[in-house]
C-alpha positions as CSV (number, residue, x, y, z in Angstrom):
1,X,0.5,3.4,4.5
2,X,0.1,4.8,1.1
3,X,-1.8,3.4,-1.7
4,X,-0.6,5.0,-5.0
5,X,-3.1,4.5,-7.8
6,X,-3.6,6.5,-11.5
7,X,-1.9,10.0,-10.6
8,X,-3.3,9.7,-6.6
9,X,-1.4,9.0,-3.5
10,X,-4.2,7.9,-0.4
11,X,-2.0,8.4,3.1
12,X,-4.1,6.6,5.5
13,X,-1.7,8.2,8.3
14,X,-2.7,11.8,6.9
15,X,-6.0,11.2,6.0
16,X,-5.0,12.4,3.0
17,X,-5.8,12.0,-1.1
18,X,-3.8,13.7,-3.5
19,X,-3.4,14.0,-7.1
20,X,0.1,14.6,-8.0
21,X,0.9,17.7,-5.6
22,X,-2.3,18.6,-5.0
23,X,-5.3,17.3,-2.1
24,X,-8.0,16.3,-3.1
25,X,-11.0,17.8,-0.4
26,X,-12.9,14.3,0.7
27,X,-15.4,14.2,3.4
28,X,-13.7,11.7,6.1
29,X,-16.5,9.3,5.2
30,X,-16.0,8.7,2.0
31,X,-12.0,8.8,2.6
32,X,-12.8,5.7,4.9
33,X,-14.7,3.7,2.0
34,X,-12.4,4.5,-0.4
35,X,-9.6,3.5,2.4
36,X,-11.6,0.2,2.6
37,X,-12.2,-0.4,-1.1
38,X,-8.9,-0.2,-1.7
39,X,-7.5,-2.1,1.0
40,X,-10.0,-5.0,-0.1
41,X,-9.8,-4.5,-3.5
42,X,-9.4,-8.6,-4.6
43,X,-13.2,-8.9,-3.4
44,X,-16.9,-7.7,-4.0
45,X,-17.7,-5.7,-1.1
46,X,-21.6,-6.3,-0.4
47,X,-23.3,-2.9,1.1
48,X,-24.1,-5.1,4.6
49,X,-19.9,-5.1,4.2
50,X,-19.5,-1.2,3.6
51,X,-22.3,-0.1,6.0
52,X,-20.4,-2.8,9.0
53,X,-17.1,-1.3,8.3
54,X,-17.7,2.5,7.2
55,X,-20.8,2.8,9.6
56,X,-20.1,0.3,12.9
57,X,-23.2,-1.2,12.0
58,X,-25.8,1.5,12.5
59,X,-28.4,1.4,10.3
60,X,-27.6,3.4,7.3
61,X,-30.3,4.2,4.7
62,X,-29.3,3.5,0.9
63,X,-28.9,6.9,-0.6
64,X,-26.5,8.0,2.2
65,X,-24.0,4.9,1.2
66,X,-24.7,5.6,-2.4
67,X,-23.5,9.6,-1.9
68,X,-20.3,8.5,-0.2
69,X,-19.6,5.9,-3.1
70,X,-20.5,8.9,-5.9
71,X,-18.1,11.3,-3.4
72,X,-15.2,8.5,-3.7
73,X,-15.7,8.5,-7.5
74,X,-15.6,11.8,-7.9
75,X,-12.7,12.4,-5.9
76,X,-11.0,10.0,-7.6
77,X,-12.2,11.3,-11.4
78,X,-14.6,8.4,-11.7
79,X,-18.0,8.2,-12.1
80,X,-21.2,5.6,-12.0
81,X,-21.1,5.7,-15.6
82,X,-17.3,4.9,-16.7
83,X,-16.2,2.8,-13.4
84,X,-12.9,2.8,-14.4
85,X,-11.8,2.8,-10.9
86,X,-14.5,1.7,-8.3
87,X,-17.1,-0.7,-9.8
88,X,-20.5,-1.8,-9.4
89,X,-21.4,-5.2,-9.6
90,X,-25.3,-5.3,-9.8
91,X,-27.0,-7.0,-6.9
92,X,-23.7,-7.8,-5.5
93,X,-21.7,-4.7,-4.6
94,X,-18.8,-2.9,-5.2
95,X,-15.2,-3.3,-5.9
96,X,-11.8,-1.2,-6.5
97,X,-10.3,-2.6,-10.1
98,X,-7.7,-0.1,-10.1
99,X,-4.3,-1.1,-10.3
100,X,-2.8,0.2,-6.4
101,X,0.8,0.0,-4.9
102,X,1.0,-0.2,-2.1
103,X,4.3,1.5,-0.2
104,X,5.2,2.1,3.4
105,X,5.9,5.9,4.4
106,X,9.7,6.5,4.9
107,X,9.5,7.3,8.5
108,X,7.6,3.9,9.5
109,X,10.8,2.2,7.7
110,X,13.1,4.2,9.4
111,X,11.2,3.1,12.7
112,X,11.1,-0.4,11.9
113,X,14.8,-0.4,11.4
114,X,15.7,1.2,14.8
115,X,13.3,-1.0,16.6
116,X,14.9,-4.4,15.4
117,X,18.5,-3.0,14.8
118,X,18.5,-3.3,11.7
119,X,21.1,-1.3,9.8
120,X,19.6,2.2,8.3
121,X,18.5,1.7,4.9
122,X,20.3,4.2,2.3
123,X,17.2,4.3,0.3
124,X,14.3,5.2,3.4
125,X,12.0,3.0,1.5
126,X,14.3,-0.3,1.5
127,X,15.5,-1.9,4.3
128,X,18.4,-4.6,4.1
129,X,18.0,-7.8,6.3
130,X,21.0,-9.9,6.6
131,X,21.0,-13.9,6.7
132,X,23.1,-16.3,6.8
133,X,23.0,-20.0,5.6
134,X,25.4,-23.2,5.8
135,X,26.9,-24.9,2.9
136,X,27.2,-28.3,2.5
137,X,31.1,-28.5,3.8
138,X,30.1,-26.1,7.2
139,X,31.0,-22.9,5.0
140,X,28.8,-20.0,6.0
141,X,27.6,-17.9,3.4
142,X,25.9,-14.7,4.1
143,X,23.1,-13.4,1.8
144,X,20.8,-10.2,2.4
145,X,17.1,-9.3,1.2
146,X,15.2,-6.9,0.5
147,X,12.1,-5.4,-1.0
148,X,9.7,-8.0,-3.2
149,X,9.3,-9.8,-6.3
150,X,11.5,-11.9,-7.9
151,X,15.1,-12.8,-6.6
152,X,18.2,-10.9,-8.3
153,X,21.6,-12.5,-7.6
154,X,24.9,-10.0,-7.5
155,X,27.7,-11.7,-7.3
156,X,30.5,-10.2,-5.7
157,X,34.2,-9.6,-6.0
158,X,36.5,-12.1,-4.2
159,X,35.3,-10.4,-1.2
160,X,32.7,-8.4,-0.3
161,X,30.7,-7.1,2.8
162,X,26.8,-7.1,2.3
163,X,26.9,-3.9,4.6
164,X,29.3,-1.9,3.0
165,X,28.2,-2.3,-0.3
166,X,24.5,-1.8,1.0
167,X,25.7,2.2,2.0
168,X,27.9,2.5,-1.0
169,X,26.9,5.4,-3.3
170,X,28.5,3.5,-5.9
């Protein structure tokens, strides 16, 4: 999975941050809580939550999860004073408030369309799924889908093929 955020890419796969084209060094530690702030970034993550996930539970003393949250921020250009990124809510915990997409890699598109026959996507990061539904007189209408967010309807010509179309350079 990568989470793109600011100018960084996180590959969870890679175990890898980069900035644009560049890594970013991060001690695996701190690469796993900033994994896990980001992946549960629409909570407050309380340090009993950090030091159960990051840590299995062993008992962790305070400064050591407090250098892996300042090694996060700094990876990531942020620090304990701006929190633009990774914020602390006092006596509660911490939370990623950075805006984060969230994409698949190519190759585990390309995978997912081999394993359910799915036709090969011309774009690797957009696979087409093809439906079909009935009409009210028996008529049935295919229809495909892909991607998220809102629907966007293109009619076609007197005839079209969903497939065709879906490879078309044009």
């Amino acid at each position: 999975m990568l989470f793109r955020f600011e100018d960084y890419v996180l590959d969870t796969e890679r175990r890898e941050l980069r900035r644009e084209a560049t890594l970013v060094p991060l001690a695996p530690q701190a690469f796993d809580l900033l994994e896990y702030l980001i992946r549960n970034r629409s909570r407050v993550l309380s340090k009993d939550d950090l030091i159960a996930s990051i840590w299995n539970g062993r008992i962790v003393s305070e400064s050591a999860l407090s250098t892996r949250i300042n090694a996060a921020r700094s990876a990531i250009g942020d620090n304990g004073e701006q929190q633009l990124l990774i914020k602390t809510i006092p006596r509660k915990g911490v939370r990623f408030v950075g805006a984060v997409r969230e994409e698949q890699k190519p190759e585990a598109v390309m995978a997912t369309c081999a394993a359910t026959e799915l036709p090969t996507p011309t774009t690797p990061h957009l696979a087409q799924h093809i439906r079909f539904c009935l009409s009210r007189d028996g008529t049935r209408i295919a229809y495909a889908t892909c991607g998220a967010g809102p629907p966007i309807v293109w009619a076609a010509h007197f005839m079209g093929h969903l497939k065709v179309e879906w490879d078309s350079p044009v």
